[in-house]
N, C-alpha and C positions, 0 to 999 in steps of 0.2 A: 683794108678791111673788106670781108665777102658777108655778101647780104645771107640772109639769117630768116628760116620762116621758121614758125611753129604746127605742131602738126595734131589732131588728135583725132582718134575713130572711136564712137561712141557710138551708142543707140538709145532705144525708148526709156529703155528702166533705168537708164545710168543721167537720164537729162537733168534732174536735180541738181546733182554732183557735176555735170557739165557747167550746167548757170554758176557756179560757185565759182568753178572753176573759169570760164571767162568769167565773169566779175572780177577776180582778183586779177587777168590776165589787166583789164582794162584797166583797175587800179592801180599797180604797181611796176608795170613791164613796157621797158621803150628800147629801141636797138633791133627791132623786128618789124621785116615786109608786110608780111602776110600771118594771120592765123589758117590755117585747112581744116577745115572738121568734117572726115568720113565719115557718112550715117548710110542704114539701110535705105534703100529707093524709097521705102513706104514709110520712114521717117522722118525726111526731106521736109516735110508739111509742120510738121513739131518744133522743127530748126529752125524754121526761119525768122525767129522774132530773134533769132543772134544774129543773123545777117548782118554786117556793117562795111566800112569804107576797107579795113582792114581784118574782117572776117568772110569766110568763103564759106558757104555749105554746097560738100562735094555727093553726090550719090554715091553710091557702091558701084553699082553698076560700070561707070565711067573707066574702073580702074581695074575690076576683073574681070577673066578671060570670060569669051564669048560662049565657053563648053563648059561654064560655070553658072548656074542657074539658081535664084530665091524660092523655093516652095513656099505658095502662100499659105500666112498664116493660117486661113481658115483650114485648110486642107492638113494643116499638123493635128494630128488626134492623138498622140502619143508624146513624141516628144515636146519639155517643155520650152525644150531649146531651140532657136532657130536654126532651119536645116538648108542647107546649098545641094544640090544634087548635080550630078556627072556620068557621063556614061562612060567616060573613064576615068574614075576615084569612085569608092564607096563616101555614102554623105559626109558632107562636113558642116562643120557647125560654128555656131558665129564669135566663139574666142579663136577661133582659127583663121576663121575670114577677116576679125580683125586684125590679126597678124601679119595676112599675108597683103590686106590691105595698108598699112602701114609702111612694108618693103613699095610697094606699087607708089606709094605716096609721094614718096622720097627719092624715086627714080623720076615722076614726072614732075617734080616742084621746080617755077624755073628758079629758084633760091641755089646758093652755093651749099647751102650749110640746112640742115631742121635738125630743131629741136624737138622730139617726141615728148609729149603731156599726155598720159594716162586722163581720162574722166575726175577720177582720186585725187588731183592733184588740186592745190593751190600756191598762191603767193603771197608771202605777209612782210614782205621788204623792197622796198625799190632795189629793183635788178634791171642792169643793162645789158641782155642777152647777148646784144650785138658784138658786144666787146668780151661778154664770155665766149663766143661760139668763132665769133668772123675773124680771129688770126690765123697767124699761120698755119698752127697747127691745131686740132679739132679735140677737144677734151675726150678721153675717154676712161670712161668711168670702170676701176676693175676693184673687187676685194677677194686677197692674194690664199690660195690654198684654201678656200670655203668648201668645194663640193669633192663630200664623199663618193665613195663607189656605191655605197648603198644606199645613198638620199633618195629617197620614195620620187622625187621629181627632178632636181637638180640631176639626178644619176644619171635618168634615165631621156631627160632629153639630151645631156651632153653625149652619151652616146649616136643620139640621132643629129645631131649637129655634126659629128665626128664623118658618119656615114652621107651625109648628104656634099661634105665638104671634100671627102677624101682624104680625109685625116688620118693613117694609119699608126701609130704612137699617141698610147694615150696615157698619162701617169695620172695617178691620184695621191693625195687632194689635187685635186683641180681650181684654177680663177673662177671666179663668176664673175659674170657680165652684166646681170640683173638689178636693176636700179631703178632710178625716179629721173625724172628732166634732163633726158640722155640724149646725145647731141651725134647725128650722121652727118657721114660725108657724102657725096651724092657719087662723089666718082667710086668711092670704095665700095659701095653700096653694090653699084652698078657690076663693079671686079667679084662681088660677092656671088650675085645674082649669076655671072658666066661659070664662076666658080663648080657650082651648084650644077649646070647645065652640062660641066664637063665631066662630072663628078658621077653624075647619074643617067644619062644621056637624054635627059627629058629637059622643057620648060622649065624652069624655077618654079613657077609657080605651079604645076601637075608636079613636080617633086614632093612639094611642100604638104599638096592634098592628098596623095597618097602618104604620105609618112604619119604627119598628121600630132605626135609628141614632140615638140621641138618648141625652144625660146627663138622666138627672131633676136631677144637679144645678146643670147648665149651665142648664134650664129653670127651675126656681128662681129660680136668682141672677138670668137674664134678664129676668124674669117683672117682682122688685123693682127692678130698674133702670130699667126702663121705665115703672114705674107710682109718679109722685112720690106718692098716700096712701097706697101701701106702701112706697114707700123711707123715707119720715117713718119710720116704725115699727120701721125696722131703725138696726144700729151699725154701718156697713161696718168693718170691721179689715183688716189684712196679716197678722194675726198669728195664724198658728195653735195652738192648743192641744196638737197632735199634731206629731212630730217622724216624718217618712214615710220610705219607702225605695221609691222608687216605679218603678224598671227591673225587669230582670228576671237578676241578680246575687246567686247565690248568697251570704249571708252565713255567716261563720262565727261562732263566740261572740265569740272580740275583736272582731270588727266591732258584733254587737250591744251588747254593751260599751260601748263607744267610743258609739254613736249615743245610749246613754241617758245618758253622761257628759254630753254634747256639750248635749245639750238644756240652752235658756232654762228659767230656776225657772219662765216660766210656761205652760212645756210640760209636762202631766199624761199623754199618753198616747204610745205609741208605734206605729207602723203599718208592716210588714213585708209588702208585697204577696203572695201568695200565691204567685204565677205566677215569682216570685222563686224557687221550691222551696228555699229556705232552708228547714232543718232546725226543724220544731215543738219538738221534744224542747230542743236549742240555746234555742231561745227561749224557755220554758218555763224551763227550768235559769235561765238568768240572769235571769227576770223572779223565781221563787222566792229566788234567793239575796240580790237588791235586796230584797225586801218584807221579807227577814230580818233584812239587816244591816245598810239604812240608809233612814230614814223620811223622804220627799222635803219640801218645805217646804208645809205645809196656806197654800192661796191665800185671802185676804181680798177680797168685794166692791172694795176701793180698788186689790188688783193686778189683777185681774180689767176692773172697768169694768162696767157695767150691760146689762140687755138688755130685751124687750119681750113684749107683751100679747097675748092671742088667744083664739079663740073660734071655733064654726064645727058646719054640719052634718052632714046624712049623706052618703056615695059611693052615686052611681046604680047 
């Protein structure tokens, strides 16, 4: 078995949704090194009451290029959104910084394997990560012929994945790669990130800040499907671990209810999109009152299935 970290990049306005989220990490999840949690430098301070024996709070800073820079808050008079500025990339902003910090995460964790956790996410079953993630070969999570030529996002970043990767054949419908509690490999990561570098003749990461439309985890999954000695290395599935709520549909509690009911025994987490603005508190309430009153079924390697190996250097 290869060691297993968890990884997530979060910030101020998603911290709610983070405690929830470690919380359930803390209550239900064993088979894993490390938690990482990427925050802005100036959030660092808000993080630290997660701090633990098995949790990290990592700065931003640490992990993005030197030609990549925080505009402080104060100095934003316009945008709502946090802005990174460059003197070579027009701004970027911080669903992009967390993307591209999330690739940076994964190339420096000394872990074989991480598991990526959105903020969104929880857990309402004992899960033994380690046994999902640290076999041979590495889960990865696809559902088959989803994205049209015309999907308003799905389209148009698989184009920019296409482009960054050197992809030239491209059919539609296309796979998607997008999901919940998705599991890298650190060397493929790494194959991807050269990928990218040879693809466009820049950094990965100045790739990535200039392009700026793109899934990290459309590029991923594309990344392994295109390269048979890293598809060897993976388990493709349909099946995900995570049961989603992925519009933007306010839920109430019987809704939440209902969705953790509804889940397969071998769905361990649940994921309630944010942009949803369904109620934390809601969610919260019924994730505490499951953890109290009924303990989900603990998964065995044999309901699970195996996963894979990895290894890998440092981010430029």
């Amino acid at each position: 078995m290869h060691s297993v970290a968890l990884l997530t990049a979060s910030y101020a306005k998603d911290i709610e949704r983070f405690s929830l989220l470690g919380e359930s990490i803390d209550t239900w999840l064993t088979g894993y090194t490390r938690h990482y949690v990427l925050v802005n430098d100036e959030d660092v301070p808000l993080f630290e009451r997660f701090r633990s024996d098995k949790r990290v709070i990592v700065p931003a800073s640490r992990y993005l290029p030197k030609w990549l820079w925080a505009l402080p808050p104060a100095l934003q008079f316009v945008s709502r959104r946090r802005v990174w500025l460059s003197l070579l990339s027009s701004p970027v902003h911080g669903w992009h910084i967390q993307q591209i910090l999330k690739i940076a995460g994964v190339l420096n964790a000394p872990e074989q394997r991480v598991c990526i956790l959105d903020s969104d996410n929880l857990f309402f079953r004992e899960f033994d990560v380690g046994q999902y993630a640290g076999g041979d070969k590495t889960p990865l999570f696809v559902t088959r012929k989803a994205i049209d030529a015309d999907h308003p996002l799905h389209g148009l970043w698989l184009r920019t994945v296409d482009q960054l990767l050197g992809i030239k054949q491209r059919s539609f419908p296309a796979d998607d790669y997008v999901g919940n509690a998705l599991v890298w490999d650190k060397d493929t990561a790494r194959a991807m990130t050269d990928a990218i570098s040879a693809a466009t003749g820049l950094s990965w990461a100045l790739a990535l800040c200039r392009k700026k439309k793109f899934s990290e985890y459309l590029l991923y999954g594309n990344f392994v499907a295109n390269a048979p000695e890293y598809l060897a290395r993976h388990r493709v599935t349909e099946d995900s671990i995570a049961v989603s709520h992925w519009d933007d549909t306010r839920l109430d509690r019987q809704a939440i209810e209902a969705m953790m009911a509804a889940a397969s025994p071998e769905q361990v987490a649940l994921c309630i999109q944010s942009y949803s603005s369904t109620s934390i508190d809601d969610i919260r309430d019924v994730f505490r009152l499951s953890s109290r009153d009924r303990r989900g079924p603990s998964l065995s390697p044999d309901d699970m299935g195996d996963a894979t190996a990895f290894e890998v250097p440092k981010t430029r």
